[in-house]
C-alpha positions in Angstrom: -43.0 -27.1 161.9 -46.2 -27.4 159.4 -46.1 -25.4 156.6 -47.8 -21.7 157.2 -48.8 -18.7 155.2 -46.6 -16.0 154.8 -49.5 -13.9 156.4 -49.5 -15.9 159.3 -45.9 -16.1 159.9 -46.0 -12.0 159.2 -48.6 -12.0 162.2 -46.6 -14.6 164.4 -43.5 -12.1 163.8 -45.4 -8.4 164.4 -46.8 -10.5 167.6 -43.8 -12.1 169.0 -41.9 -9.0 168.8 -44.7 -7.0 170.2 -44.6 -9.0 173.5 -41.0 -8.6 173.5 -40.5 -4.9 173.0 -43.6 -4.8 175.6 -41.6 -6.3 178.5 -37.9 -4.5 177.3 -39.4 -0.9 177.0 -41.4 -1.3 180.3 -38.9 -2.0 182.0 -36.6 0.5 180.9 -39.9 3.2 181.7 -40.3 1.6 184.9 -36.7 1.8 185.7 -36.2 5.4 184.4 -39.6 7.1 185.6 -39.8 5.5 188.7 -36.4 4.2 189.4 -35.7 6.6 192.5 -37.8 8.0 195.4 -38.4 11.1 197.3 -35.0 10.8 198.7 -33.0 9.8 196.1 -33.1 5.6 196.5 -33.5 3.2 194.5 -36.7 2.0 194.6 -37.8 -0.5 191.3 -34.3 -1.7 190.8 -31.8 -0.3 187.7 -29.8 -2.1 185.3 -30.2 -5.9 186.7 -33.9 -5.5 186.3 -33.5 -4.2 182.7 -31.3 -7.3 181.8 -33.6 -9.3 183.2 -36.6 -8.0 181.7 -35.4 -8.3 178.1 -34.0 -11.6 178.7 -37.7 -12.6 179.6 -39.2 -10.8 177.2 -37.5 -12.2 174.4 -38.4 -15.7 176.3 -41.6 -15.0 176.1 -41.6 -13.4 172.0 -40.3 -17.0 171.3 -43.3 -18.7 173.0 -45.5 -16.5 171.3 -44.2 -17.3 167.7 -41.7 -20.2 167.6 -44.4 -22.7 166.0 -45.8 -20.7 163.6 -42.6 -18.4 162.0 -39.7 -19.6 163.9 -40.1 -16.7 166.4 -36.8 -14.8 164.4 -38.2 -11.5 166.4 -34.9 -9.7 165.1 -33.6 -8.9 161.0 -30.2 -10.1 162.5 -31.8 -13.6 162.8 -33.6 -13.5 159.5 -30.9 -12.6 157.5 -27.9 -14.8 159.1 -30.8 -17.8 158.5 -31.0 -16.8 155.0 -27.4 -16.8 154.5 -26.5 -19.9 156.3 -29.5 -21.9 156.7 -31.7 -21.7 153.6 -34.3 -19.6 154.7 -36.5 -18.0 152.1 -34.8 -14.7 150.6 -38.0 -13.4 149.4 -39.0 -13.6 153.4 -36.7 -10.9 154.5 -38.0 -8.0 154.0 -41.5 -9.0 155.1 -39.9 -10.2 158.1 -38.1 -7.3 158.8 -41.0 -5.0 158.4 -43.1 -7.0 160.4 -40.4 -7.3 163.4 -40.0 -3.6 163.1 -43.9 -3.0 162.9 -44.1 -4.9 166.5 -41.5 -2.8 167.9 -43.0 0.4 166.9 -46.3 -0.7 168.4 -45.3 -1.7 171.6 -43.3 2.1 172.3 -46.6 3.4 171.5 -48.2 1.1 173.9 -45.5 1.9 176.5 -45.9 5.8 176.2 -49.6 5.2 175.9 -49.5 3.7 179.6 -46.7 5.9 181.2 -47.6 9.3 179.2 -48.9 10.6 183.3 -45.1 9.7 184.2 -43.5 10.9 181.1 -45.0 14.6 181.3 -44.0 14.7 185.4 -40.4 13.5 184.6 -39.7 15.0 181.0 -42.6 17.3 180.0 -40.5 18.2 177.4 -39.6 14.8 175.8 -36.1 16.2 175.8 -34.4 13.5 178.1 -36.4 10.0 178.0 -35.9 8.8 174.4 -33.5 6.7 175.9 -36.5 4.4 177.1 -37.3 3.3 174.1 -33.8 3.3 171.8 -30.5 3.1 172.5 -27.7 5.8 172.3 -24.0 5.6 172.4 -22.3 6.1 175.7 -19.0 7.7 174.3 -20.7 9.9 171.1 -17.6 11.1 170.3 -16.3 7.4 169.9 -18.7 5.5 168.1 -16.2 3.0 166.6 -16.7 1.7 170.5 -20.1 1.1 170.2 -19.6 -0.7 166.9 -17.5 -3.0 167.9 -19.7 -3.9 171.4 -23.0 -4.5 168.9 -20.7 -6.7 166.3 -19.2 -8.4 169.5 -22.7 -9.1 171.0 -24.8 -9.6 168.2 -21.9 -12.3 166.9 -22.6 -14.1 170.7 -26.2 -14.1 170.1 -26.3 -15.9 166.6 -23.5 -18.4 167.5 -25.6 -19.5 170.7 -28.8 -19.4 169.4 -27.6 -21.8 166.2 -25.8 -23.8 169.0 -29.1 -24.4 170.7 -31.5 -24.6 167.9 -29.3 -27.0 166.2 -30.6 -30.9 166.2 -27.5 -32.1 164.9 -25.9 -30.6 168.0 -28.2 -31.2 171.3 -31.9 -31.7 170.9 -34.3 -28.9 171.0 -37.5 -28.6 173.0 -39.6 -26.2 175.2 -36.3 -25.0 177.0 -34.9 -23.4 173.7 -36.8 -20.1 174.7 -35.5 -19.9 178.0 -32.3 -20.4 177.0 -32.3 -17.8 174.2 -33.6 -15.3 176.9 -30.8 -16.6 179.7 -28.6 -15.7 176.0 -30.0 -12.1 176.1 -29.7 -11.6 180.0 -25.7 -12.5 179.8 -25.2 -10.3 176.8 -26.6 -7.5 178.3 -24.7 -8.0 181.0 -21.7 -8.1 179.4 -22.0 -5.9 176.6 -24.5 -3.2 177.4 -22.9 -0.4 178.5 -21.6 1.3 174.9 -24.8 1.2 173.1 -27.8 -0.5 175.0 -27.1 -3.6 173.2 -29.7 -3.6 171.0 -28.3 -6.6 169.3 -31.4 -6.0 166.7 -32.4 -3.3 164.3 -36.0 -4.1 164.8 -35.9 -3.5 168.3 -34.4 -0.1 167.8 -35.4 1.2 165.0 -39.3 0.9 165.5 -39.5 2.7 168.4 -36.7 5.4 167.6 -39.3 5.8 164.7 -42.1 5.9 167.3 -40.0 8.7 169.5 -39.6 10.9 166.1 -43.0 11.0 165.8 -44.4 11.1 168.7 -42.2 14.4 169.2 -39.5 13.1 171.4 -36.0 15.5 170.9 -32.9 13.7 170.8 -34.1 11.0 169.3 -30.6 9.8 167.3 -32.7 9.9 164.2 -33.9 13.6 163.7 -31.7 15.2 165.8 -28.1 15.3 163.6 -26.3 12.7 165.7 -26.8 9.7 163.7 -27.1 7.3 166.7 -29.4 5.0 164.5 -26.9 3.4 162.5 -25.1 1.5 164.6 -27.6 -0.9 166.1 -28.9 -1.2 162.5 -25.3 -1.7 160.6 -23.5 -3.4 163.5 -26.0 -6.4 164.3 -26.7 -7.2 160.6 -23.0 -7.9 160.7 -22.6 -9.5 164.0 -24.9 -11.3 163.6 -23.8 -13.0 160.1 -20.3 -13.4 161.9 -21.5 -15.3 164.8 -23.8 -17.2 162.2 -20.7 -18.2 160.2 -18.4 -18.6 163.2 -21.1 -21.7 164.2 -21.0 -23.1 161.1 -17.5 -23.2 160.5 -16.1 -23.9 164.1 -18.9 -26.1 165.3 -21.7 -27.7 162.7 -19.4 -28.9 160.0 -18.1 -31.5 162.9 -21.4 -32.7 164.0 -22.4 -36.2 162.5 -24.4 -35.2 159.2 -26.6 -38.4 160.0 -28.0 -36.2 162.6 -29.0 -33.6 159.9 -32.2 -32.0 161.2 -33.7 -28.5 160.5 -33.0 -25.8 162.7 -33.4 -21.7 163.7 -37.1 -22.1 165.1 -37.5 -20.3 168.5 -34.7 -18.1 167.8 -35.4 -14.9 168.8 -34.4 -11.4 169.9 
């Protein structure tokens, strides 16, 4: 990858993850505002659709930025590639900010488009929050929660350095889809106890956005705390699937291999 400007890779990372909060929330509005008909059936699909959704959109985030800053799209990613694979500390926090900044503009973008559906369904922005952040399904359990974001987070970094990794299969124009096809299992695996945000980007920025836009029962304004754990629990996961890679699978591979890795990552 030719060197690039932090500015650019800054831009490259708002972008990326604009494009994939774009898809994940819209789907989860589409879903939620206009999920059921007259009658009571299903008419644009439920929880498939969201997996789906968010495995392309994260597919399509990593298209959008892979060349240019790696595509990381997630702090989780940033900060297990700093640990373990030499990427710039002093990039971190901009990379963060600028992950979380693409979040936050996409759930405006989403209300922005859907507001007409958003005042039929929930005039009150009491109920729909949940389109844009996750919550725990069990409040009075969080530890549950916790322990589905460590559990799915770790997944996503231990496959995304398994595919990224030259030393272990070659990477090309597939790595995106496979990162997304990634996403899509997790989700369906581990969704249920938090939303699997899997990324504190992706939740933070537009819990942030529902706070301010006047959404109640947002997990962040509300007393309930519901923002820690898909900010605390990936950052973990995350550096636990990392190491789990490193230990279990890249110290085996032949070093004469040795080849630069973590671009297109993702999520």
């Amino acid at each position: 990858m030719p060197k690039q400007s932090l500015v650019a890779e800054l831009i490259a990372e708002f972008l990326g993850t604009l494009v994939l909060l774009l898809f994940g929330c819209g789907v989860v509005a589409m879903v939620v505002l206009f999920g059921t008909g007259v009658s009571g059936e299903v008419v644009n699909g439920g929880y498939t659709n969201i997996t789906i959704a968010w495995g392309l959109g994260v597919t399509m985030g990593i298209f959008v930025a892979g060349k240019i800053s790696g595509a990381h799209l997630n702090p989780a990613v940033t900060l297990a590639l700093a640990v373990y694979r030499d990427f710039p500390w002093k990039k971190v926090v901009p990379y963060s900010l600028a992950q979380t900044a693409g979040a936050f503009v996409a759930a405006a973008l989403v209300f922005w488009n859907y507001h007409p559906a958003f005042l039929r369904v929930d005039p009150g922005l009491e109920r729909t929050a949940g389109v844009f952040t996750t919550f725990p399904a069990f409040p009075d359990v969080p530890v549950a929660g916790f322990l589905d974001q460590i559990i799915g987070t770790a997944l996503l970094l231990l496959l995304i350095l398994a595919i990224t990794d030259e030393r272990n299969q070659p990477s090309g124009v597939l790595t995106p889809v496979l990162v997304g096809s990634v996403v899509v299992a997790i989700g369906m695996s581990f969704g249920a106890l938090h939303g699997y945000a899997l990324n504190p980007a992706r939740d933070f920025g537009p819990r942030l956005f529902t706070a301010l836009a006047g959404f109640r029962n947002n997990g962040l304004t509300d007393g309930s705390w519901a923002f820690v754990v898909p900010i605390v629990a990936p950052l973990l996961g995350g550096l636990i699937g990392a190491g789990a890679y490193e230990a279990g699978i890249r110290r085996w591979l032949p070093k004469a291999e040795r080849a630069a890795s973590g671009a297109g990552s993702g999520l």
